[in-house]
Structure formats: structure tokens, C-alpha cells
PDB file of N, CA, C and O in Angstrom:
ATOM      1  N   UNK A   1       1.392  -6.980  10.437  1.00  0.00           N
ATOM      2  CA  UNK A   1       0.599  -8.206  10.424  1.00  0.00           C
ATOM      3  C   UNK A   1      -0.287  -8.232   9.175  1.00  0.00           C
ATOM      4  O   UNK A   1      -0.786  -7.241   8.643  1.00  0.00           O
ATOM      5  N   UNK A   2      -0.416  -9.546   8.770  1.00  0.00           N
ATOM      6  CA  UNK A   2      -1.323  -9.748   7.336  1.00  0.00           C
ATOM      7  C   UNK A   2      -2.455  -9.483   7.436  1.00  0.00           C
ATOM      8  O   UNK A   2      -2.925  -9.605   8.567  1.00  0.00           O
ATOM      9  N   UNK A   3      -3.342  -9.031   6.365  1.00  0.00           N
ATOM     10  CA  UNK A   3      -4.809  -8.585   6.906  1.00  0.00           C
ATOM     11  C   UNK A   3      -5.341  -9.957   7.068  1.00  0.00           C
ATOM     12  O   UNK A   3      -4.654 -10.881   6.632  1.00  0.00           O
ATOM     13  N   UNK A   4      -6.364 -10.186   7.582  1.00  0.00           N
ATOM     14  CA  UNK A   4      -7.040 -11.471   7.894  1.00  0.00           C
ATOM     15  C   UNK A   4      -8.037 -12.095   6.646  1.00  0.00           C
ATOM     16  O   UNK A   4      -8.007 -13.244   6.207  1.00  0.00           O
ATOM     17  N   UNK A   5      -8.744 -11.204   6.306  1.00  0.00           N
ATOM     18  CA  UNK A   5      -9.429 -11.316   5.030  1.00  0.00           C
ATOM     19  C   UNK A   5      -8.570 -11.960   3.309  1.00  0.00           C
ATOM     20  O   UNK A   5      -9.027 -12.653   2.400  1.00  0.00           O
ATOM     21  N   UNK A   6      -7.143 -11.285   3.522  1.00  0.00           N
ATOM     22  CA  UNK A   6      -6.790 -11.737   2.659  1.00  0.00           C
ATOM     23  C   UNK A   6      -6.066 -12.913   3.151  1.00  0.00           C
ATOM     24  O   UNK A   6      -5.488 -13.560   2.277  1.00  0.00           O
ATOM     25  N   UNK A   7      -5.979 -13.290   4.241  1.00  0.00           N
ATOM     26  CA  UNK A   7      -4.800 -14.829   5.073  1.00  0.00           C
ATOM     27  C   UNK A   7      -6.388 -15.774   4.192  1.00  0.00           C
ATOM     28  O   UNK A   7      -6.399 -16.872   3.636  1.00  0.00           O
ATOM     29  N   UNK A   8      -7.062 -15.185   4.317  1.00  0.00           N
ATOM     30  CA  UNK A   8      -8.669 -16.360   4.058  1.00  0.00           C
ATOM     31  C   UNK A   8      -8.753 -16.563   2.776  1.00  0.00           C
ATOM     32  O   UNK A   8      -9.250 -17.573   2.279  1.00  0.00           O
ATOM     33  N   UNK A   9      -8.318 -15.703   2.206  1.00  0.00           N
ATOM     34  CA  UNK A   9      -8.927 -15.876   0.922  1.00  0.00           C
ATOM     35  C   UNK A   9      -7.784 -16.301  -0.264  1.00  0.00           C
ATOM     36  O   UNK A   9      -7.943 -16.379  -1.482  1.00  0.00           O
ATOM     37  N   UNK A  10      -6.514 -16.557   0.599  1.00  0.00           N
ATOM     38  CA  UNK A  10      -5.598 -17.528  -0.203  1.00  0.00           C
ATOM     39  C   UNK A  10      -6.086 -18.339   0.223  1.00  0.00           C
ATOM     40  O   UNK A  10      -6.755 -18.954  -0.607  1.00  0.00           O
ATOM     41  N   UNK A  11      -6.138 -18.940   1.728  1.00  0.00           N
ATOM     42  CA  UNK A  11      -6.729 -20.528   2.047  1.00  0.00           C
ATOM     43  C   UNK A  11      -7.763 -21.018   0.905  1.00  0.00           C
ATOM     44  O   UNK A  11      -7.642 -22.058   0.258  1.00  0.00           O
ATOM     45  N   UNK A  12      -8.742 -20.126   0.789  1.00  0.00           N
ATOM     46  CA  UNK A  12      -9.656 -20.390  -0.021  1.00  0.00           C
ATOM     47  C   UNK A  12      -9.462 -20.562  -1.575  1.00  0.00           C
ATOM     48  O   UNK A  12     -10.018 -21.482  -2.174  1.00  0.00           O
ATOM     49  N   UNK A  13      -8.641 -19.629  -2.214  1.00  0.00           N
ATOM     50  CA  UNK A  13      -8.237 -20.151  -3.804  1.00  0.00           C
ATOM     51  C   UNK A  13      -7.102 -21.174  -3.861  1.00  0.00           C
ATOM     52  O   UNK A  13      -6.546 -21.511  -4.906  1.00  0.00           O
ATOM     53  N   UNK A  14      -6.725 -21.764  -2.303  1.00  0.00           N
ATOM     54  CA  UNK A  14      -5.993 -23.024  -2.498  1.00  0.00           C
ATOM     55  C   UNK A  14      -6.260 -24.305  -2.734  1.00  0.00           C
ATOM     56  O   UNK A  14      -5.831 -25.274  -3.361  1.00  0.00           O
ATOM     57  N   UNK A  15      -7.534 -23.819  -1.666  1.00  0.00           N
ATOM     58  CA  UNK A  15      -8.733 -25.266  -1.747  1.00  0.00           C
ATOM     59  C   UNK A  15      -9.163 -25.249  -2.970  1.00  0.00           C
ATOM     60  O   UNK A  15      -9.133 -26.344  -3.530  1.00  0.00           O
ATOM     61  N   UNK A  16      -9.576 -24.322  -3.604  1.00  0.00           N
ATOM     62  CA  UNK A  16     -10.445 -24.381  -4.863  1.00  0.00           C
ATOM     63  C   UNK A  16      -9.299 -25.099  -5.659  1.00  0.00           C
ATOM     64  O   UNK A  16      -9.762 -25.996  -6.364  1.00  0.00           O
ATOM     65  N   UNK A  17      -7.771 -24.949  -5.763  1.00  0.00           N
ATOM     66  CA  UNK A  17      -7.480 -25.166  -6.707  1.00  0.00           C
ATOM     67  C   UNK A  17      -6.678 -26.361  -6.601  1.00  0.00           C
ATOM     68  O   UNK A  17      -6.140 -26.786  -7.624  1.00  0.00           O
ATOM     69  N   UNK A  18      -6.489 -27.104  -5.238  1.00  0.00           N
ATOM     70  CA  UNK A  18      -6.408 -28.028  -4.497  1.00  0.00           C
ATOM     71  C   UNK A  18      -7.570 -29.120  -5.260  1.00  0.00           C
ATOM     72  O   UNK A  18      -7.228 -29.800  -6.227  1.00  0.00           O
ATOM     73  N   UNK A  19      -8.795 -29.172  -4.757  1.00  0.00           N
ATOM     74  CA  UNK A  19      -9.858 -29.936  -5.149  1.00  0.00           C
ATOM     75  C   UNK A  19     -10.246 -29.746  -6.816  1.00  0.00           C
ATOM     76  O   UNK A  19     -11.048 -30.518  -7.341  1.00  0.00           O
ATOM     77  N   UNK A  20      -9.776 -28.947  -7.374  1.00  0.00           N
ATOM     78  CA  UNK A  20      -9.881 -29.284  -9.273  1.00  0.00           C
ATOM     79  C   UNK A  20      -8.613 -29.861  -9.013  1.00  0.00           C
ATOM     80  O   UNK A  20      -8.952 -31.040  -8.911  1.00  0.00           O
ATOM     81  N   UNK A  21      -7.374 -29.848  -8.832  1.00  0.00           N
ATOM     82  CA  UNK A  21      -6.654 -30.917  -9.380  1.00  0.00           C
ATOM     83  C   UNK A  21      -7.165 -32.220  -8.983  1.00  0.00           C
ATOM     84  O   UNK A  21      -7.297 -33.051  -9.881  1.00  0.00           O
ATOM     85  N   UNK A  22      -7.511 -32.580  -7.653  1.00  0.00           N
ATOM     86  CA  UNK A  22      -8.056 -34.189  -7.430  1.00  0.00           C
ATOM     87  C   UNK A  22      -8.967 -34.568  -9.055  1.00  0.00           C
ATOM     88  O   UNK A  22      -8.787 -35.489  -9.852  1.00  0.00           O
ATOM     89  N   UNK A  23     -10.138 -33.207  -9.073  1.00  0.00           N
ATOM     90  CA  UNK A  23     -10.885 -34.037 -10.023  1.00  0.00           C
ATOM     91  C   UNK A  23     -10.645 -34.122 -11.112  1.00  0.00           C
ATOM     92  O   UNK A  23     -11.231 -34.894 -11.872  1.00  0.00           O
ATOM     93  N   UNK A  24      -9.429 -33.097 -11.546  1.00  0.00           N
ATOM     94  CA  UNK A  24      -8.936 -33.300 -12.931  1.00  0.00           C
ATOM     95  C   UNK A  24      -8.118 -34.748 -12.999  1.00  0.00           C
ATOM     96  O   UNK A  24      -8.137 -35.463 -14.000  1.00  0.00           O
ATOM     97  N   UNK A  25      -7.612 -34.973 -12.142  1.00  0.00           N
ATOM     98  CA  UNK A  25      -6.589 -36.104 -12.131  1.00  0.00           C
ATOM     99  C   UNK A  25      -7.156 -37.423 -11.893  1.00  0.00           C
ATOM    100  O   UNK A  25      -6.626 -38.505 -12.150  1.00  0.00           O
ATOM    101  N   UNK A  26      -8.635 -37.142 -11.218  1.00  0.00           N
ATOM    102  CA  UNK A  26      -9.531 -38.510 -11.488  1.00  0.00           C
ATOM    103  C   UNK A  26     -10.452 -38.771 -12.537  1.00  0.00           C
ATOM    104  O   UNK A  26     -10.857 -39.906 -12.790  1.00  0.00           O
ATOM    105  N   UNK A  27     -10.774 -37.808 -13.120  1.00  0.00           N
ATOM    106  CA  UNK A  27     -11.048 -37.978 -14.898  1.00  0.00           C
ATOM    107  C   UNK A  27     -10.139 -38.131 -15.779  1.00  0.00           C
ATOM    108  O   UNK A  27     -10.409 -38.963 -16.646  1.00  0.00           O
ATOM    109  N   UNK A  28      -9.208 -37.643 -15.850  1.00  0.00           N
ATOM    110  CA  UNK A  28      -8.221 -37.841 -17.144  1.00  0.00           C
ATOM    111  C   UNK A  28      -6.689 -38.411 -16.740  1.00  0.00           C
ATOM    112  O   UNK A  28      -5.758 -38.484 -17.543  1.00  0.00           O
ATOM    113  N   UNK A  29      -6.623 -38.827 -15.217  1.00  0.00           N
ATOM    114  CA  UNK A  29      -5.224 -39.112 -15.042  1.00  0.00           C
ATOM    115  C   UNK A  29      -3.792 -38.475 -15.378  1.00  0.00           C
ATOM    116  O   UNK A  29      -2.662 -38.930 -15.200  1.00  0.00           O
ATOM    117  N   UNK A  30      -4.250 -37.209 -15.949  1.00  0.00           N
ATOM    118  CA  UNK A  30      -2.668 -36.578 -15.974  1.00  0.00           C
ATOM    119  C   UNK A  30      -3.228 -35.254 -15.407  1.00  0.00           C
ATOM    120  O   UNK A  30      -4.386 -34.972 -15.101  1.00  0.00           O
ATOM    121  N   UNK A  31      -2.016 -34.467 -15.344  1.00  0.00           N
ATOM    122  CA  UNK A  31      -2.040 -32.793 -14.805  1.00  0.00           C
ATOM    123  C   UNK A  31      -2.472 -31.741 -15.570  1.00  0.00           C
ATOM    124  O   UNK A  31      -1.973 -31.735 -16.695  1.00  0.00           O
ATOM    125  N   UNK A  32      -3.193 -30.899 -15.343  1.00  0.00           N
ATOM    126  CA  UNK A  32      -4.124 -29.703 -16.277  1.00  0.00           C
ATOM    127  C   UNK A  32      -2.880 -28.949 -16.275  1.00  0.00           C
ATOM    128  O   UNK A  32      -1.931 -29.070 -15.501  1.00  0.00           O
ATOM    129  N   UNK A  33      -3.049 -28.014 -17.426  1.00  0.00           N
ATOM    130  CA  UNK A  33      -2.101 -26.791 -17.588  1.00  0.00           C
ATOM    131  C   UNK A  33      -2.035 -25.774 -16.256  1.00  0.00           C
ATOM    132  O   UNK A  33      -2.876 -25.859 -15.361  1.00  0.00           O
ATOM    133  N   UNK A  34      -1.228 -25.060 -16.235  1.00  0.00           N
ATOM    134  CA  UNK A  34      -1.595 -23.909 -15.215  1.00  0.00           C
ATOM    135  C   UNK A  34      -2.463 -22.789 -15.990  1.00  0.00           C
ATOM    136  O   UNK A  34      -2.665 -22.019 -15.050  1.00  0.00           O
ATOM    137  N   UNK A  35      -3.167 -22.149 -17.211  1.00  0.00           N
ATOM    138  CA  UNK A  35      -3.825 -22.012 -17.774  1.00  0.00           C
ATOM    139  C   UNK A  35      -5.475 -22.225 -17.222  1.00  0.00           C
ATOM    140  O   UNK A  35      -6.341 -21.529 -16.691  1.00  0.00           O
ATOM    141  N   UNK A  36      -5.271 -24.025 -17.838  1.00  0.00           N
ATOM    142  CA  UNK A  36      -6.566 -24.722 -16.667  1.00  0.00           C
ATOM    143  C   UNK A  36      -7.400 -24.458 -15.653  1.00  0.00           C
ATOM    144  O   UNK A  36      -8.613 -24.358 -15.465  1.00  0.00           O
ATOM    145  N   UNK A  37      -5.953 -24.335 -14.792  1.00  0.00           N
ATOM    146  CA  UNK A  37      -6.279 -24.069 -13.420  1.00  0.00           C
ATOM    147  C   UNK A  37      -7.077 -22.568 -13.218  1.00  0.00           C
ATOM    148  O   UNK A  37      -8.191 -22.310 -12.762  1.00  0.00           O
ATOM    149  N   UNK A  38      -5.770 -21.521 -13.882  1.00  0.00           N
ATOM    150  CA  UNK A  38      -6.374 -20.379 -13.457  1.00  0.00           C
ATOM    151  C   UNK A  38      -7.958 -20.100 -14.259  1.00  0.00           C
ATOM    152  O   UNK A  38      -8.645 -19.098 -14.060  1.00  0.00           O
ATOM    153  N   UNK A  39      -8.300 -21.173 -15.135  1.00  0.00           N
ATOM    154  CA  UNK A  39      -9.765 -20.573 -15.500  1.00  0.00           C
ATOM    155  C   UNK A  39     -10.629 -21.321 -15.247  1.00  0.00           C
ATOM    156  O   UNK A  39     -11.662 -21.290 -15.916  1.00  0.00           O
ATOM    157  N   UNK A  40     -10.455 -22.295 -14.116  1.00  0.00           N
ATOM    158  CA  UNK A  40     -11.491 -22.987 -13.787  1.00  0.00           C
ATOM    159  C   UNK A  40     -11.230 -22.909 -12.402  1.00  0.00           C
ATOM    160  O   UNK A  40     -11.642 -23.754 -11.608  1.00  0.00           O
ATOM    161  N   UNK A  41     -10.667 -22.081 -12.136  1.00  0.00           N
ATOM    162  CA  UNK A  41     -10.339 -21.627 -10.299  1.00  0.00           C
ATOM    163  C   UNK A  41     -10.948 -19.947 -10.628  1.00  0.00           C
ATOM    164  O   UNK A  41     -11.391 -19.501  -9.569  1.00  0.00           O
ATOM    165  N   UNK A  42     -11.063 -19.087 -11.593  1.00  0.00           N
ATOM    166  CA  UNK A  42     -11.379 -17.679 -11.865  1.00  0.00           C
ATOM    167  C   UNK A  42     -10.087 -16.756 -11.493  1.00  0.00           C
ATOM    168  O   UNK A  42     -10.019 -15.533 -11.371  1.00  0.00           O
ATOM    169  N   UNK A  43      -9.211 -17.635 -11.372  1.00  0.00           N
ATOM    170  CA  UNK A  43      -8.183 -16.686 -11.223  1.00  0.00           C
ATOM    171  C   UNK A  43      -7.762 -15.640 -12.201  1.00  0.00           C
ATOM    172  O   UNK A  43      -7.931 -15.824 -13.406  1.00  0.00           O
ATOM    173  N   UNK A  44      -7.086 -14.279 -11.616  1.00  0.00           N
ATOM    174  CA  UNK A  44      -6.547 -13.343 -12.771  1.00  0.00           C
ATOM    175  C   UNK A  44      -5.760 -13.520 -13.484  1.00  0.00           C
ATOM    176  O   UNK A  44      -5.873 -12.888 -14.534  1.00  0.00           O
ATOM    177  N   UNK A  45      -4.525 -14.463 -13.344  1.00  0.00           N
ATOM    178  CA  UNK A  45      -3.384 -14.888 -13.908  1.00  0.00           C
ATOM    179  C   UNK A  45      -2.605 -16.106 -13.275  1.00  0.00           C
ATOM    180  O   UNK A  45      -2.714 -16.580 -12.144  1.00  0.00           O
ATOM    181  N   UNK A  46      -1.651 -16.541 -14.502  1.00  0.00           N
ATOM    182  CA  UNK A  46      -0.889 -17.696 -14.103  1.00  0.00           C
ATOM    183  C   UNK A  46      -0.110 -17.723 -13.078  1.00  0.00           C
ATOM    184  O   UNK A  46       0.098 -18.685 -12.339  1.00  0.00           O
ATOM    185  N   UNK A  47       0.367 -16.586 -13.012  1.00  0.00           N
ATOM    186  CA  UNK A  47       1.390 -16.339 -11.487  1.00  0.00           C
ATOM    187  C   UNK A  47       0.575 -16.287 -10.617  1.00  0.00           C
ATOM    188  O   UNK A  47       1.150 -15.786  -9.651  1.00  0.00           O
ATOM    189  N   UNK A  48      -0.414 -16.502 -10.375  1.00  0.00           N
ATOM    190  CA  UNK A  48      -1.217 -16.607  -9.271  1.00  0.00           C
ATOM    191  C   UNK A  48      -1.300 -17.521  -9.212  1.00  0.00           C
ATOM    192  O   UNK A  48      -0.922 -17.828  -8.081  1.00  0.00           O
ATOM    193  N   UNK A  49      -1.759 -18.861 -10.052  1.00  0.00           N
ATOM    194  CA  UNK A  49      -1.382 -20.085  -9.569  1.00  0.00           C
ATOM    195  C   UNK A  49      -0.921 -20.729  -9.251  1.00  0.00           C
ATOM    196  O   UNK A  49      -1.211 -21.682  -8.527  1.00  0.00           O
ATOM    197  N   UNK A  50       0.976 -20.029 -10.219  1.00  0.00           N
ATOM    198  CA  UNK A  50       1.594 -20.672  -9.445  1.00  0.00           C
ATOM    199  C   UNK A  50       2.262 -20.470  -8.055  1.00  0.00           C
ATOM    200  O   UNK A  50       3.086 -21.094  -7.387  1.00  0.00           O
ATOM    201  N   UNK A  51       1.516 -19.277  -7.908  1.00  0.00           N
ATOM    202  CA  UNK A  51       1.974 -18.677  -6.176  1.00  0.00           C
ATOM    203  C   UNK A  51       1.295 -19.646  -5.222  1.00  0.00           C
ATOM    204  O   UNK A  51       1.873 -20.173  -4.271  1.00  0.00           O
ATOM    205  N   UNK A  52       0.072 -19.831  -5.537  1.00  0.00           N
ATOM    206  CA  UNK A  52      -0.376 -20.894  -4.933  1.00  0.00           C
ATOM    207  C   UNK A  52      -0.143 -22.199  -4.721  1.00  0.00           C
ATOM    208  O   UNK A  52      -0.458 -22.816  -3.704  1.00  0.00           O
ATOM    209  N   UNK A  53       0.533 -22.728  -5.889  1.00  0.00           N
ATOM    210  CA  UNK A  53       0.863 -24.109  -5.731  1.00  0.00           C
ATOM    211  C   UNK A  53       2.021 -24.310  -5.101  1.00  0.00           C
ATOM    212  O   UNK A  53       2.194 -25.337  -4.445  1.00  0.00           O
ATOM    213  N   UNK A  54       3.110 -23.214  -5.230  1.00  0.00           N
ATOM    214  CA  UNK A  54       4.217 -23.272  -4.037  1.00  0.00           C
ATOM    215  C   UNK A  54       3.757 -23.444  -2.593  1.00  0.00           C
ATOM    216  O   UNK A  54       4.273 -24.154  -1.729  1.00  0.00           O
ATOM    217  N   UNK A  55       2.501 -22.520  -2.483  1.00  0.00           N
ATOM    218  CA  UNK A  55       2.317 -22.821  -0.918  1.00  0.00           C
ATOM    219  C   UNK A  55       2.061 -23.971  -0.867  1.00  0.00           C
ATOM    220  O   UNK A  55       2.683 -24.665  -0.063  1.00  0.00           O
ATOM    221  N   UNK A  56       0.762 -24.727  -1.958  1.00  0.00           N
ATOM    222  CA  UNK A  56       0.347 -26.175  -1.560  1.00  0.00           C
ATOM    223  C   UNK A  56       1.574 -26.871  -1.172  1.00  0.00           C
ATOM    224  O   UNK A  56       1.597 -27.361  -0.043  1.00  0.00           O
ATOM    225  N   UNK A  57       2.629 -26.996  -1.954  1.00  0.00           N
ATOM    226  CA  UNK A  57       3.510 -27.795  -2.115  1.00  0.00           C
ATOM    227  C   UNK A  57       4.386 -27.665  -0.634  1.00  0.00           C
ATOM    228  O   UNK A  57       4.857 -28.625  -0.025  1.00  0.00           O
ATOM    229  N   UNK A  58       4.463 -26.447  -0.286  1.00  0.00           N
ATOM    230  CA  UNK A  58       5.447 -26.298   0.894  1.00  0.00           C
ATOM    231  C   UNK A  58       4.280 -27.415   2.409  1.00  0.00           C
ATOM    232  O   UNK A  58       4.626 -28.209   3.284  1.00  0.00           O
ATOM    233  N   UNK A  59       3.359 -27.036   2.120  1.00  0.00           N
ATOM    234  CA  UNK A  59       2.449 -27.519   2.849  1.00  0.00           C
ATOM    235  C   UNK A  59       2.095 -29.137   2.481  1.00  0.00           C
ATOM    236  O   UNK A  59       1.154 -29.610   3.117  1.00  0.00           O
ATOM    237  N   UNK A  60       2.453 -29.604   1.966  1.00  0.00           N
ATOM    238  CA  UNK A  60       2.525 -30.842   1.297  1.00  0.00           C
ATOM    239  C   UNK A  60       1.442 -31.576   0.805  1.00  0.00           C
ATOM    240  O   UNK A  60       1.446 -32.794   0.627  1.00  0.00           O
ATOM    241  N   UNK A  61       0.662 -30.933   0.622  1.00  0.00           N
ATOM    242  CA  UNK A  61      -0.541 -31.202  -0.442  1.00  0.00           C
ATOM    243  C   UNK A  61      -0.486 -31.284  -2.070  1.00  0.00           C
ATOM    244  O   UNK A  61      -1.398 -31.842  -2.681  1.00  0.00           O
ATOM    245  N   UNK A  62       0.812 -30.604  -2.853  1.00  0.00           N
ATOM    246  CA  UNK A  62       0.668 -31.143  -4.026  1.00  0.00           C
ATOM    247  C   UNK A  62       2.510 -31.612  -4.583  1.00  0.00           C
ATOM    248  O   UNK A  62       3.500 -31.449  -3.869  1.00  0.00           O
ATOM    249  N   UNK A  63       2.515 -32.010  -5.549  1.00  0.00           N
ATOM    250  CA  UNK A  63       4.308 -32.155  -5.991  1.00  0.00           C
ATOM    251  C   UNK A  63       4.012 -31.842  -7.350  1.00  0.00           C
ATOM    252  O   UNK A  63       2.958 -32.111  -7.926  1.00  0.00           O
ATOM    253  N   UNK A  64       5.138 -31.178  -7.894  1.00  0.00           N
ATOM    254  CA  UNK A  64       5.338 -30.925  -8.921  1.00  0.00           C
ATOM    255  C   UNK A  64       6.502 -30.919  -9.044  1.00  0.00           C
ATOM    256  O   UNK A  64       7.214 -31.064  -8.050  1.00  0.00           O
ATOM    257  N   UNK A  65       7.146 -30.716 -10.557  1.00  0.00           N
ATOM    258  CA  UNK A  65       8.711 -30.878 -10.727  1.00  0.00           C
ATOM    259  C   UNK A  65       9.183 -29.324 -11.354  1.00  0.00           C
ATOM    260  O   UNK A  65       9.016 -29.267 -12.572  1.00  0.00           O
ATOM    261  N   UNK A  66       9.650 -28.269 -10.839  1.00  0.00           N
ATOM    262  CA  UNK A  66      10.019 -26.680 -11.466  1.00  0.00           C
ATOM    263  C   UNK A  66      10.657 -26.871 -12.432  1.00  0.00           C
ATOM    264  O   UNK A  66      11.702 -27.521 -12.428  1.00  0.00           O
ATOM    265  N   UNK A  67       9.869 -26.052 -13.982  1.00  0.00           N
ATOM    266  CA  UNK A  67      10.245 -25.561 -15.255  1.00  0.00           C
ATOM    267  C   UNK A  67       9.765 -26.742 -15.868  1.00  0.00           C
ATOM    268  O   UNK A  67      10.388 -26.899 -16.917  1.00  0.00           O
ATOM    269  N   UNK A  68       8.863 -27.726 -15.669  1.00  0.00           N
ATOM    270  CA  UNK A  68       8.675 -29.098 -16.275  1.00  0.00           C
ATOM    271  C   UNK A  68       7.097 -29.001 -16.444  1.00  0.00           C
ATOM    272  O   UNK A  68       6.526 -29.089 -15.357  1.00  0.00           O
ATOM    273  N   UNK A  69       6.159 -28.823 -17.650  1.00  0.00           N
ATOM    274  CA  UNK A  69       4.541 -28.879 -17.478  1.00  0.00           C
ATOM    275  C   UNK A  69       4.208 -29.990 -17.371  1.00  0.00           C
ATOM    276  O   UNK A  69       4.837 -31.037 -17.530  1.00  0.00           O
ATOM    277  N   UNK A  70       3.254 -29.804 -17.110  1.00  0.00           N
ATOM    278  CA  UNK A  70       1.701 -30.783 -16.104  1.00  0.00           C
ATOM    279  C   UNK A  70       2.509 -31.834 -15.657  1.00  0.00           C
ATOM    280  O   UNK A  70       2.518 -32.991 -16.078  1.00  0.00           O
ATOM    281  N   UNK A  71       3.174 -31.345 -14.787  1.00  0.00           N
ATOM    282  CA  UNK A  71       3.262 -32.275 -13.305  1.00  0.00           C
ATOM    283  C   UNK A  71       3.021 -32.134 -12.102  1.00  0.00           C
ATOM    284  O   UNK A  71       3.412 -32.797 -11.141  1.00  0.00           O
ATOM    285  N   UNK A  72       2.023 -30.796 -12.185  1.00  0.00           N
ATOM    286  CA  UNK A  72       1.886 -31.018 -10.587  1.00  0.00           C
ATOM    287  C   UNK A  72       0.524 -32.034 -10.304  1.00  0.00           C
ATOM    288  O   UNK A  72      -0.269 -32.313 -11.203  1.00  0.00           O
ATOM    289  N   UNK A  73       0.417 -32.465  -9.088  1.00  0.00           N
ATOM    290  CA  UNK A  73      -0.796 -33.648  -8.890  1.00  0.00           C
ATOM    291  C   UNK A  73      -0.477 -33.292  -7.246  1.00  0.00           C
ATOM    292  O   UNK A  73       0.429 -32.675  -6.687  1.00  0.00           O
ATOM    293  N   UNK A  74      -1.946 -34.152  -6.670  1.00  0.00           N
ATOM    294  CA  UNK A  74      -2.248 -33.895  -5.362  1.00  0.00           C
ATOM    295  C   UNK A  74      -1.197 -34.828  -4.938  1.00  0.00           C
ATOM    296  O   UNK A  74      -0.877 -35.660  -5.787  1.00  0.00           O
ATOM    297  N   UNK A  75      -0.693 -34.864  -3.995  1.00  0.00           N
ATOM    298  CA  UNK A  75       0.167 -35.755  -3.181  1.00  0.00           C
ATOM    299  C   UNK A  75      -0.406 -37.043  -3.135  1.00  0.00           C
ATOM    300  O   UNK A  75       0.078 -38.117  -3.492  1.00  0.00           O
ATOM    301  N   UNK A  76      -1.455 -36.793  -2.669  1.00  0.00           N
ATOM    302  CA  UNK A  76      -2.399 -37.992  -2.240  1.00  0.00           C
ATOM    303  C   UNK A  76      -2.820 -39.089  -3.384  1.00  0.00           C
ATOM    304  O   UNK A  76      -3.300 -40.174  -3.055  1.00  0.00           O
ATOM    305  N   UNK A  77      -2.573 -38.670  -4.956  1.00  0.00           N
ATOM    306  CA  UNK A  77      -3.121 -39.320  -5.519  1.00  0.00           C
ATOM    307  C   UNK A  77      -3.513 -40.730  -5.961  1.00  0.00           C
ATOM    308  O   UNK A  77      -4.227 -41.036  -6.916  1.00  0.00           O
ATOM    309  N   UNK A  78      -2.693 -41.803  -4.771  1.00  0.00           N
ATOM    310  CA  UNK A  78      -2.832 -42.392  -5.142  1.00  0.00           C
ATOM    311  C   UNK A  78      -4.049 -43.133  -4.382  1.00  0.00           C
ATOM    312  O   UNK A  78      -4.690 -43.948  -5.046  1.00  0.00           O
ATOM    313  N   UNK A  79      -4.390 -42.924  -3.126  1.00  0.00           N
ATOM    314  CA  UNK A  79      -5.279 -42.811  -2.447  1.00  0.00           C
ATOM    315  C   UNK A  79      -6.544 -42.188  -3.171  1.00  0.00           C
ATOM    316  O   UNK A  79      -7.612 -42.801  -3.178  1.00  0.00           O
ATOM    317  N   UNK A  80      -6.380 -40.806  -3.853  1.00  0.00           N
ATOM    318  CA  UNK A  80      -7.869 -40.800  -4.963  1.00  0.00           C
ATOM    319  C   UNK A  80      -7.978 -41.971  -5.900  1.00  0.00           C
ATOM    320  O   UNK A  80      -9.170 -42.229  -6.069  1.00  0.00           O
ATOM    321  N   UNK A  81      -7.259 -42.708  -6.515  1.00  0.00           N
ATOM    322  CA  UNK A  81      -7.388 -43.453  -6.911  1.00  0.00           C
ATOM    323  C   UNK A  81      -7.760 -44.681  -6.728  1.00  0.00           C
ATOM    324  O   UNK A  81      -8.396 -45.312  -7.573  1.00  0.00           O
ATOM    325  N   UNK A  82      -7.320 -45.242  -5.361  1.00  0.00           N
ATOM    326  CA  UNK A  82      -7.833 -46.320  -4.798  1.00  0.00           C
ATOM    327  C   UNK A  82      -9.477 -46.280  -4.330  1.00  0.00           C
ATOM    328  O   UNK A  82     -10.362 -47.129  -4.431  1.00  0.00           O
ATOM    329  N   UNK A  83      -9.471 -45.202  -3.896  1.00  0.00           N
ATOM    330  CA  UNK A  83     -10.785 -44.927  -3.513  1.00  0.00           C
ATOM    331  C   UNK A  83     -12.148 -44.852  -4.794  1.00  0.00           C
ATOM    332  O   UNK A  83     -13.353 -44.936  -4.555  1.00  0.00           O
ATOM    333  N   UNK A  84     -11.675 -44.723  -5.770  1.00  0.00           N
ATOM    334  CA  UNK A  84     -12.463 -44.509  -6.970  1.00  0.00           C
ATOM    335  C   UNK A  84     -12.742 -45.973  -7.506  1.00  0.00           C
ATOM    336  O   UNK A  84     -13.758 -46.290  -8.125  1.00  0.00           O
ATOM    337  N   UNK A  85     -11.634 -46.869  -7.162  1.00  0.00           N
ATOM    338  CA  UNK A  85     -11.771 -48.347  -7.973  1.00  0.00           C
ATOM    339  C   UNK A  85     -12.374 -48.896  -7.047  1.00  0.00           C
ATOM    340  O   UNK A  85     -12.652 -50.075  -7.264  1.00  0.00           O
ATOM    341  N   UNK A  86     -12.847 -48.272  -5.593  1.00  0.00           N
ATOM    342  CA  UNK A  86     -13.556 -49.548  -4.346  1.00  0.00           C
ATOM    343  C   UNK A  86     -15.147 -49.687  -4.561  1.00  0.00           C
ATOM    344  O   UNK A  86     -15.920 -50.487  -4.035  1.00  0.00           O
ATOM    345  N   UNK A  87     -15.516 -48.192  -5.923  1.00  0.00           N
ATOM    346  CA  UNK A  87     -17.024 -47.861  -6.195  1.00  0.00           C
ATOM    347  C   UNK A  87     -17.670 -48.614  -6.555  1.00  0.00           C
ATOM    348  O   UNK A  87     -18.855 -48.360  -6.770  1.00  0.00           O
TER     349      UNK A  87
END
């Protein structure tokens, strides 16, 4: 069985890296590098992000297109967006 501490603490660098894409993608409208991510999430490396974004994705919180840069975005985005123009 998985330790529990670490089941938490992916949840947790998912969210983190979950909620910078919303806000990257509501300031500048396109997708941050995976680079980006891992240094404004504190991550150790890129394969860590993108380990993470497979889970988002299986979980259906983000899409991206494999071997193709900055396309991944929140699923939702278009809903961040609507919500930003009702301000």
C-alpha cells in the first residue's frame, strides 16, 4: 500500500500546478512551458511535471496533445474565461 503522506502530497503538487495553469492561461491566453511550471510549482524537474499532468489529464482536469509544446490548458478553460469577462 502507498504511503499516505506521499498519496497527499501528489494531490497537493497537482493542485498547485493545476491552479498556475488557470492563471497562466488567464493572463496570457496560451500554455506555459513545462520548465514554467516546474519553477513556479518548486518542482525538482520536468519529469515531474509531466508525471503530474498525466494524472491531471487521466482525471480530466487538463488536455494536452503528446510530443507537441504548450498545449496543455485546464479543461475548463473556457468557463475561466467566461467568468473573467462577467467582471
Amino acid at each position: 500500500m502507498a504511503n499516505p503522506a506521499f498519496i497527499e502530497s501528489g494531490r497537493q503538487t497537482r493542485e498547485k500546478i493545476f491552479n498556475f495553469l488557470c492563471e497562466y492561461w488567464k493572463q496570457k491566453g496560451y500554455a506555459p512551458s513545462y520548465k514554467e511550471i516546474q519553477d513556479a510549482c518548486g518542482l525538482s524537474s520536468v519529469s515531474s511535471v509531466f508525471s503530474a499532468l498525466k494524472t491531471l489529464r487521466r482525471e480530466g482536469k487538463v488536455e494536452f496533445k503528446d510530443g507537441i509544446p504548450r498545449t496543455v490548458r485546464p479543461s475548463n478553460i473556457m468557463i475561466i474565461f467566461a467568468s473573467t469577462q462577467e467582471k
